[in-house]
VMD Tcl script that draws the C-alpha trace (Angstrom):
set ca {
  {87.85 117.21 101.54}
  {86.11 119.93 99.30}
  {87.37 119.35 95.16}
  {86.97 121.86 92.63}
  {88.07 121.29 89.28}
  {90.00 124.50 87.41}
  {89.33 124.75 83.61}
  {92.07 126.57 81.92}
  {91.56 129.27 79.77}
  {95.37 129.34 78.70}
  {98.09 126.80 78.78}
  {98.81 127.56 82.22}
  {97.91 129.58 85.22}
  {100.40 131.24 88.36}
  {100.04 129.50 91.90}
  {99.04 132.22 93.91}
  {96.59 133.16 90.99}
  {94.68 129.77 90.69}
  {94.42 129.92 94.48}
  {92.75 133.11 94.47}
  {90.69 132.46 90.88}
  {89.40 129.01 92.89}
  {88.07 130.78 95.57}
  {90.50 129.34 98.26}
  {91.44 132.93 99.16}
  {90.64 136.39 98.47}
  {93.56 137.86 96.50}
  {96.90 136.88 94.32}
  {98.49 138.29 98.01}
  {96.74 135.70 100.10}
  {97.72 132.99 97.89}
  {101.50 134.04 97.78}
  {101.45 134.31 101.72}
  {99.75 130.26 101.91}
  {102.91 128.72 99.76}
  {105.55 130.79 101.72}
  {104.09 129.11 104.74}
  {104.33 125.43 103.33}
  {100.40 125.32 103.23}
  {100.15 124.51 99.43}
  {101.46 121.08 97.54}
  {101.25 120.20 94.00}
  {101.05 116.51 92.95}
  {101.79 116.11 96.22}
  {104.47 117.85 97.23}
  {105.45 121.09 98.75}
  {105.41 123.76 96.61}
  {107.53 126.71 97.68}
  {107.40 128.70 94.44}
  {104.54 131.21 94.75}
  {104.08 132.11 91.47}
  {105.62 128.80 89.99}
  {103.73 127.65 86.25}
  {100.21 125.47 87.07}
  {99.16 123.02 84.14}
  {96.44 120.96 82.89}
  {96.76 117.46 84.82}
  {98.07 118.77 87.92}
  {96.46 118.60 91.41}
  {97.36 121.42 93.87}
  {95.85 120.77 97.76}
  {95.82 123.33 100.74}
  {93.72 123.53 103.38}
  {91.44 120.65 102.74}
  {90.72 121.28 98.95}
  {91.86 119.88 96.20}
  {92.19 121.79 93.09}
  {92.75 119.56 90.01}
  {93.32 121.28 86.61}
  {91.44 120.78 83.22}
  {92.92 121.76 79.84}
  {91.73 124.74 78.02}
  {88.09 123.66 76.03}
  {89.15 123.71 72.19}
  {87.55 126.33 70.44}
}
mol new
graphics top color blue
foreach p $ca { graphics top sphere $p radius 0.5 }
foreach p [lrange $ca 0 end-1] q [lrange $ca 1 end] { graphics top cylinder $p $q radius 0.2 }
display resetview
């Protein structure tokens, strides 16, 4: 299983954005159309909200990478 880890650059960051700004597909599109087909859990669990709120600590999987999230760096 491929991991990438996601540093914020704000206190959170859309689903079907973090998908696409991870590299896991190619547009904000793509990554809506992977959660309405089930593909995508966070902390484990289905997520069925494309454009639901991502935050520092949590780990979202699809497709045999795992994404886990890193705060924003302090200024």
């Amino acid at each position: 299983m491929q991991r990438i880890d996601f540093q914020l650059d704000r206190s959170h960051v859309e689903l079907n954005q973090l998908l696409k700004l991870a590299g896991v597909c190619d547009s904000g599109g793509a990554g809506k159309a992977l959660v309405a087909q089930g593909l995508v859990r966070v902390d484990g669990a289905v997520e069925t909200r494309k454009t639901c709120k991502i935050r520092a600590g949590q780990l979202v999987s699809v497709a045999g990478t795992e994404i886990r999230v890193l705060p924003e760096q302090a200024p």
